[in-house]
Backbone bond lengths (Angstrom), bond angles and torsions (degrees), N, CA, C in turn:
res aa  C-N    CA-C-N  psi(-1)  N-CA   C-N-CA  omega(-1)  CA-C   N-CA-C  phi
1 X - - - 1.453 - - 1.536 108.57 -
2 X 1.770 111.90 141.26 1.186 105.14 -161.50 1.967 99.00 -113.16
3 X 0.778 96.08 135.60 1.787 90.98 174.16 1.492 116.38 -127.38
4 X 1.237 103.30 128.86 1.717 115.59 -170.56 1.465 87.70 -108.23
5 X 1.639 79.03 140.00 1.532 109.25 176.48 1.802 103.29 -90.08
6 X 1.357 123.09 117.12 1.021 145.54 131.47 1.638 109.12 -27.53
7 X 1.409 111.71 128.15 1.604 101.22 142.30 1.070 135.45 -120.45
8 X 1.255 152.29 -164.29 1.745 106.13 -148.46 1.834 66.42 -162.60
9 X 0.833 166.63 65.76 1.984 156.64 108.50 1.422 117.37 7.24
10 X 1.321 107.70 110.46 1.451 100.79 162.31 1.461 95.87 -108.68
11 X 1.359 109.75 132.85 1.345 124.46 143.17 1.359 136.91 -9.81
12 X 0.991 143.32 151.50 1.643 123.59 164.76 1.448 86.34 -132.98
13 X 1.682 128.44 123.47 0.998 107.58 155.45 1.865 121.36 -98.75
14 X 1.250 116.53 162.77 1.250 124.25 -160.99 2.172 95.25 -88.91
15 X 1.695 100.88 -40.29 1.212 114.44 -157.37 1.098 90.84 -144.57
16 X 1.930 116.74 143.45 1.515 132.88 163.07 1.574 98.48 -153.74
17 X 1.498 102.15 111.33 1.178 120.78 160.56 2.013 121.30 -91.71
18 X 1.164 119.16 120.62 1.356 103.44 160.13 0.995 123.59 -158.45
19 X 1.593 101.15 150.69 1.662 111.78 -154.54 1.101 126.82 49.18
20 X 1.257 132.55 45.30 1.366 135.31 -179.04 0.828 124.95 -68.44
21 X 1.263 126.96 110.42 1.674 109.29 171.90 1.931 116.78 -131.71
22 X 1.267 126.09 143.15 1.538 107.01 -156.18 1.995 88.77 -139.90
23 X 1.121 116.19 146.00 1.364 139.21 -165.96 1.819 101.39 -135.81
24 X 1.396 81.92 129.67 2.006 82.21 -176.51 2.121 81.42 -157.28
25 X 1.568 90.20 129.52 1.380 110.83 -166.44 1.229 116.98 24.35
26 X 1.265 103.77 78.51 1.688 128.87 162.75 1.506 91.82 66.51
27 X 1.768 146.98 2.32 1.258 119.50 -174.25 1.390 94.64 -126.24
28 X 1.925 108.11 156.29 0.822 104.26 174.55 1.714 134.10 -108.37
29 X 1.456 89.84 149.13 1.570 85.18 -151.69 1.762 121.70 -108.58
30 X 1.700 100.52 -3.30 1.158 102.18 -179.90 1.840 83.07 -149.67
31 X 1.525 131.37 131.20 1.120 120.44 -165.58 2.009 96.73 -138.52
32 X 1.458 87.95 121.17 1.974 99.91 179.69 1.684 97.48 38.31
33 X 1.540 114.64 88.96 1.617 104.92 -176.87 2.012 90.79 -119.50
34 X 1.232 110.24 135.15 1.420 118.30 164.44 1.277 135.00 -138.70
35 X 1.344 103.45 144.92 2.207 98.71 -166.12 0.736 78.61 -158.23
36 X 1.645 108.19 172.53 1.438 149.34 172.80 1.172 116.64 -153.81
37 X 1.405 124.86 123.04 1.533 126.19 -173.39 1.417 94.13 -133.06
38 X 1.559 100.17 144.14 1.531 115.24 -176.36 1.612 86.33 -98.28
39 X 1.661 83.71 -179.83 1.833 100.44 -162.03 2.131 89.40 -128.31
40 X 1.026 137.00 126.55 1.838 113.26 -17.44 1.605 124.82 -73.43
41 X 1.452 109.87 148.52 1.515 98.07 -178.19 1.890 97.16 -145.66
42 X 1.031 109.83 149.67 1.251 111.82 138.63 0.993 155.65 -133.24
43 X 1.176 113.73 114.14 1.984 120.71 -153.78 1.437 110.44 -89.26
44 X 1.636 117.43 176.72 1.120 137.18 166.11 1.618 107.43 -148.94
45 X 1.444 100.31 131.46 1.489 102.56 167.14 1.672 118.04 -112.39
46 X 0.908 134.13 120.47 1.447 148.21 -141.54 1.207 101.04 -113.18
47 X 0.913 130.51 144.30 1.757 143.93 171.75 1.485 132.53 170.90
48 X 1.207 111.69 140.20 1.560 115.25 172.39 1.611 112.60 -56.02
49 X 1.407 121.46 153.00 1.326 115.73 -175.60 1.488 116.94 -76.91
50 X 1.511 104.91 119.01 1.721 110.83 -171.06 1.444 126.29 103.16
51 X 1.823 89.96 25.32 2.028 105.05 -165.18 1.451 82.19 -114.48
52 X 1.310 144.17 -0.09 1.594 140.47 170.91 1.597 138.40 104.32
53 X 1.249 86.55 28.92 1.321 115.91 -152.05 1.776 95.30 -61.08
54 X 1.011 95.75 -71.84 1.636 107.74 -168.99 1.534 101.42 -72.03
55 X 1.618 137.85 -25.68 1.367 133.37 167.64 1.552 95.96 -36.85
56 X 1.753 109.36 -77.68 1.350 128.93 173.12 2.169 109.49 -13.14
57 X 0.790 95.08 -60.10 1.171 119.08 -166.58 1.683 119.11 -54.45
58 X 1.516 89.35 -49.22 1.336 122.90 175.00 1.355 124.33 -76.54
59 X 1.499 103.81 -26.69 1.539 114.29 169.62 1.419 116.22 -96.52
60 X 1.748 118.25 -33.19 1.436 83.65 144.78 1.168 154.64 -52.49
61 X 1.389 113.73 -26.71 1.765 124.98 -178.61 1.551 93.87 -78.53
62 X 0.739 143.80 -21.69 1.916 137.37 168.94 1.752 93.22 112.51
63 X 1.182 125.42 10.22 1.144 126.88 175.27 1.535 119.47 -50.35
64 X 1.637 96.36 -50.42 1.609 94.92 -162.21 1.776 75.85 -129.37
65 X 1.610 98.14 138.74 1.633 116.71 -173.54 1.883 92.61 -85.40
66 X 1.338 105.99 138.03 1.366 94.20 173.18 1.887 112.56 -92.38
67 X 0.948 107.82 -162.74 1.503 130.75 -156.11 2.209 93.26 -100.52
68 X 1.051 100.15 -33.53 1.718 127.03 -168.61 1.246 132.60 158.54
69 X 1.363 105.44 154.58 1.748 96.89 -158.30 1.818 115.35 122.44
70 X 1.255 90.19 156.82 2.069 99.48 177.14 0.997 82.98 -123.32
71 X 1.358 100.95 153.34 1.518 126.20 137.86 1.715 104.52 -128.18
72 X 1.365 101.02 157.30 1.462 122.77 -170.07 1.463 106.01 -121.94
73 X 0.890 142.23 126.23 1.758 136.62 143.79 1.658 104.13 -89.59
74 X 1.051 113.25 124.95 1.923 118.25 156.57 1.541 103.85 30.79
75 X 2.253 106.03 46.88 1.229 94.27 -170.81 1.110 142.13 110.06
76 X 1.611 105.70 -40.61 2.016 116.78 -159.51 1.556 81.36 -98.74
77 X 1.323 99.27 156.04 2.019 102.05 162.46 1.570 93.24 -111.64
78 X 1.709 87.53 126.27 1.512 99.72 179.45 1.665 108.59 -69.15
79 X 1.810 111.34 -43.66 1.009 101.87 -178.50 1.729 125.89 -35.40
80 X 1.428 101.78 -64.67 1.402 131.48 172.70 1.524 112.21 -35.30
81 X 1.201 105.42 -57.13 1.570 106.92 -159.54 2.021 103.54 -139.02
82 X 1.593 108.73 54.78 1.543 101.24 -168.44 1.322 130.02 -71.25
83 X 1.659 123.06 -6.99 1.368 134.13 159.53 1.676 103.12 -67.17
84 X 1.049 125.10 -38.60 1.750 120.49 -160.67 1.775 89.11 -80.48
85 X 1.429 123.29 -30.35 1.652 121.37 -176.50 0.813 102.77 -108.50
86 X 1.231 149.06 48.83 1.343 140.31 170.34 1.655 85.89 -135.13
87 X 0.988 135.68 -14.96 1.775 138.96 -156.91 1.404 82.91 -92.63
88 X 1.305 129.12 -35.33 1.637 135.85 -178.35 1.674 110.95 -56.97
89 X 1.601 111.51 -28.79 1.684 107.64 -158.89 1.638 101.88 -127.16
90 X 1.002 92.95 172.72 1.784 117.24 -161.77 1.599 87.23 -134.60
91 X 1.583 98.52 109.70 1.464 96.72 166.71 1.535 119.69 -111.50
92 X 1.723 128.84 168.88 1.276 111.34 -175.88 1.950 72.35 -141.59
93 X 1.094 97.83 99.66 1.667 84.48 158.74 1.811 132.83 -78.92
94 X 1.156 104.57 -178.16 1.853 107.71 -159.80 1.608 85.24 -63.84
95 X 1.536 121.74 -74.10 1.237 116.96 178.51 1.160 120.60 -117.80
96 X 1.857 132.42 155.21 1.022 102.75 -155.46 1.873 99.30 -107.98
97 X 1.314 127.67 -150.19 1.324 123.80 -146.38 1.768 84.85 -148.57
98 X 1.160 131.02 9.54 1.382 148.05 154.05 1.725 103.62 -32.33
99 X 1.152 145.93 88.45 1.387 152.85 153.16 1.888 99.35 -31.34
100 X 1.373 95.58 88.99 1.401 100.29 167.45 1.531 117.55 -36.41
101 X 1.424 139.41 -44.37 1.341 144.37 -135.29 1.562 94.51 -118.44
102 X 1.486 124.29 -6.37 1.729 123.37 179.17 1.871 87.42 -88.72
103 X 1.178 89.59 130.72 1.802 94.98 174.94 1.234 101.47 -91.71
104 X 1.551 115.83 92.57 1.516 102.61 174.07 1.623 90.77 -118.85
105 X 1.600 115.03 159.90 1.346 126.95 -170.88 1.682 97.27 -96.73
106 X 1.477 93.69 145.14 1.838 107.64 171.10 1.514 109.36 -27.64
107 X 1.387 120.62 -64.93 2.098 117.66 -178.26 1.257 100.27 -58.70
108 X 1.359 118.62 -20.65 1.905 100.99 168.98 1.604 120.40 -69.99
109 X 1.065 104.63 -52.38 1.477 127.17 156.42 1.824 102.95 -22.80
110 X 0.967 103.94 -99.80 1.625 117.27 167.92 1.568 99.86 -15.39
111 X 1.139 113.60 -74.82 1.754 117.61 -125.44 1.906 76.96 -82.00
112 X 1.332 129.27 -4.34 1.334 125.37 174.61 2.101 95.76 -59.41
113 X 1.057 114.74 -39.65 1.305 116.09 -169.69 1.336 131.41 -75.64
114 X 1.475 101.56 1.14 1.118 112.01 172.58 1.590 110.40 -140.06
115 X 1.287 126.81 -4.40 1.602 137.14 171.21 1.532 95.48 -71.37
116 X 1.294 118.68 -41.76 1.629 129.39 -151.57 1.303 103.90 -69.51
117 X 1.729 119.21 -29.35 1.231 136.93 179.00 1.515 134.91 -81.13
118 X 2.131 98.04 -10.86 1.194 93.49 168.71 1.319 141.11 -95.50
119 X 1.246 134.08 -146.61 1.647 128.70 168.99 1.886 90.42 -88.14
120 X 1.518 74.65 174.50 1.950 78.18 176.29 1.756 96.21 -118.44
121 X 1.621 96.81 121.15 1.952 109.61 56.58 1.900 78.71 -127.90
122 X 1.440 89.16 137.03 1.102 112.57 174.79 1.375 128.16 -70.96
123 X 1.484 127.37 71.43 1.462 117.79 -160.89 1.833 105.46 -109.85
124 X 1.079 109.17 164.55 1.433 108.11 -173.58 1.832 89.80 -105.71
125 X 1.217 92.03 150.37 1.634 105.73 174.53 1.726 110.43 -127.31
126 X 1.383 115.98 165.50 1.593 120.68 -178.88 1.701 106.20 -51.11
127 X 0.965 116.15 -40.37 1.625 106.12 176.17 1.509 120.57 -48.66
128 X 1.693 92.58 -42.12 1.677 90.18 -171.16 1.642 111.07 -94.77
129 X 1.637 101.45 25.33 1.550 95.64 -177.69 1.598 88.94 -108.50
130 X 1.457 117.96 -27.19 1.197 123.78 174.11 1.897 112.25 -51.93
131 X 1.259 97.55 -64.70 1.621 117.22 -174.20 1.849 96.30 -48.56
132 X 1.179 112.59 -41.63 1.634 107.90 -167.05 1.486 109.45 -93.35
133 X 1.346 124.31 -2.86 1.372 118.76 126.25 0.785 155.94 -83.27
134 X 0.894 119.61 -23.14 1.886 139.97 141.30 1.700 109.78 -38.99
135 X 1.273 109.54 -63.51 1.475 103.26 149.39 1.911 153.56 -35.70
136 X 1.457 83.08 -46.50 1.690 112.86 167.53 1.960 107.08 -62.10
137 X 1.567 95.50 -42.38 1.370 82.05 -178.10 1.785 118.03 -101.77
138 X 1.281 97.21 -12.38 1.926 87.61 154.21 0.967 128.26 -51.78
139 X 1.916 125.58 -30.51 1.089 115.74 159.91 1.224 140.11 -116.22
140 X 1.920 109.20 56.77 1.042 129.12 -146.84 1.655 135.58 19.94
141 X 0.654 77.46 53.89 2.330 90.00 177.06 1.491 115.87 -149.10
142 X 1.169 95.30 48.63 1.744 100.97 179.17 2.093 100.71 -103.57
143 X 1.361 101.67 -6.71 1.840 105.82 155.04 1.456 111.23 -81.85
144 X 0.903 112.42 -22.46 1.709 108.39 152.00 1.547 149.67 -61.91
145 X 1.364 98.95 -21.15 1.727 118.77 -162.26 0.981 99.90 -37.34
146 X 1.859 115.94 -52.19 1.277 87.77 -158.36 1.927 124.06 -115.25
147 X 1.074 75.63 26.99 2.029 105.36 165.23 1.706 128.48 -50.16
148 X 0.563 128.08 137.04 1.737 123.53 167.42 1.528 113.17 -54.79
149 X 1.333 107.86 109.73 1.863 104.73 169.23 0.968 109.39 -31.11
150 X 1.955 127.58 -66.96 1.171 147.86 -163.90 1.964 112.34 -45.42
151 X 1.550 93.77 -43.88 1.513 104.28 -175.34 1.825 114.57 -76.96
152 X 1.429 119.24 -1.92 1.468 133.87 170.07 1.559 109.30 -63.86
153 X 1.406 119.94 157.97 1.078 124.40 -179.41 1.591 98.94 -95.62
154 X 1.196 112.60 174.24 1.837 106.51 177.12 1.466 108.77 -65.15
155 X 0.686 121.06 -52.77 1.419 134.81 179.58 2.017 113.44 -42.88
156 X 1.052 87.82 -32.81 1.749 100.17 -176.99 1.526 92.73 -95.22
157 X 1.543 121.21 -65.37 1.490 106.57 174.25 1.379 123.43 -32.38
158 X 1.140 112.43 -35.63 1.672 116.89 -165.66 1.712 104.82 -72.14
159 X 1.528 95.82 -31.60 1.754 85.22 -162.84 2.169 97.59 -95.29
160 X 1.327 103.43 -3.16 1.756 104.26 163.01 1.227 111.27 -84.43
161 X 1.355 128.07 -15.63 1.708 136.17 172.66 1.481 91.63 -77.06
162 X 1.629 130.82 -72.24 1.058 96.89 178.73 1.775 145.75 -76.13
163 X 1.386 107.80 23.12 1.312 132.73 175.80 1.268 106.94 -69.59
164 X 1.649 106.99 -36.03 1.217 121.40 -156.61 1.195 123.14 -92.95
165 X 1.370 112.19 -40.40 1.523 133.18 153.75 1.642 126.46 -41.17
166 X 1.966 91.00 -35.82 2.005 97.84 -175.36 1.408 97.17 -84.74
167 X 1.455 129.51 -32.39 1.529 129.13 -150.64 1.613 91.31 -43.57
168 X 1.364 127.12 -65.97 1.135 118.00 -154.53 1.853 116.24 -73.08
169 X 0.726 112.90 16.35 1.717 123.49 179.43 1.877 101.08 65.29
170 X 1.046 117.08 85.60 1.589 101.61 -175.44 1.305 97.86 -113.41
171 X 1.461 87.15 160.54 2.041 90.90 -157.52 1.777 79.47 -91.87
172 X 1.057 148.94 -53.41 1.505 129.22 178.32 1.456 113.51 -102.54
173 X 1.263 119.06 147.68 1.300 128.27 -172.45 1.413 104.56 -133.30
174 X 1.447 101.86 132.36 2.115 123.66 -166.81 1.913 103.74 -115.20
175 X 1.111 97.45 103.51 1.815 102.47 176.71 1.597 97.45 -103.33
176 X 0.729 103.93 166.49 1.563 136.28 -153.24 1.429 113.51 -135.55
177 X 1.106 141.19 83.68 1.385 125.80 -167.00 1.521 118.15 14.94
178 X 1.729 97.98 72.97 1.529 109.58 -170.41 1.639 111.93 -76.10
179 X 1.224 116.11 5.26 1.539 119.10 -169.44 1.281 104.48 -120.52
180 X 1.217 115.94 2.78 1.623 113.38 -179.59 1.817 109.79 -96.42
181 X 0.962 102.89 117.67 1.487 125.83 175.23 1.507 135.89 -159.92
């Protein structure tokens, strides 16, 4: 007697959206939305400007509460619990919220991405100055470190935003109109 082995795969998904739907001043802006993305994946979400792209985006990170609907990260409900799923992602938003006129240097920039993640008092230590150069130069600008954010061209800001997003090793990573600069 011959017996075949079955293999039996579970999935991992990275992302589970369902039924989403999200309302921001009385309109609606994301209506019954659902996906599923396996882990590893790499996606693209496509849209004309003002089709919800970054709402989407934003409500995964627990940013913006939706109207109805789950979302899942690797499992966690962001709704439920969006500090414990948000520790999961590396975000690069469209633009960032960086106070042009605070002189903070590029590894400040960075080490925001992994300070943001700790308990308080939130202090950065030599490891994480290490990790956020190590970072700086994945995306080639670690001759920058120790430069003024402010004094970067967009184009250089953009790729220390996403410096900033990898420092912490996140198992999914959310760009934002990562090419716009």
């Amino acid at each position: 007697m011959r017996y075949e082995q079955k293999m039996i795969t579970t999935i991992q998904k990275s992302l589970e959206i369902e039924n989403l739907s999200v309302e921001l001043d009385h309109k609606l802006i994301l209506d019954n939305i659902s996906l599923s993305l396996p882990h590893p994946v790499f996606a693209a979400i496509m849209g004309p400007n003002g089709a919800g792209k970054t709402t989407l985006l934003k409500t995964i990170l627990g940013i913006i509460k939706p109207t109805s609907g789950k979302v899942h990260l690797f499992g966690k409900d962001v709704l439920g619990n969006p500090t414990e799923a948000r520790k999961l992602v590396g975000y690069v938003p469209q633009r960032d919220r960086i106070v042009r006129y605070v002189p903070l240097k590029v590894t400040d920039v960075v080490l925001m991405g992994l300070v943001s993640r700790k308990e308080i008092p939130r202090i950065a230590i030599n490891k994480d100055m290490n990790l956020s150069l190590e970072a700086l130069k994945y995306v080639g600008m670690s001759e920058y470190a120790s430069e003024l954010f402010s004094n970067l061209s967009g184009g250089q800001q953009q790729r220390v935003l996403i410096a900033r997003a990898l420092v912490s090793k996140p198992k999914i990573l959310l760009l934002d109109e990562p090419f716009n600069a």
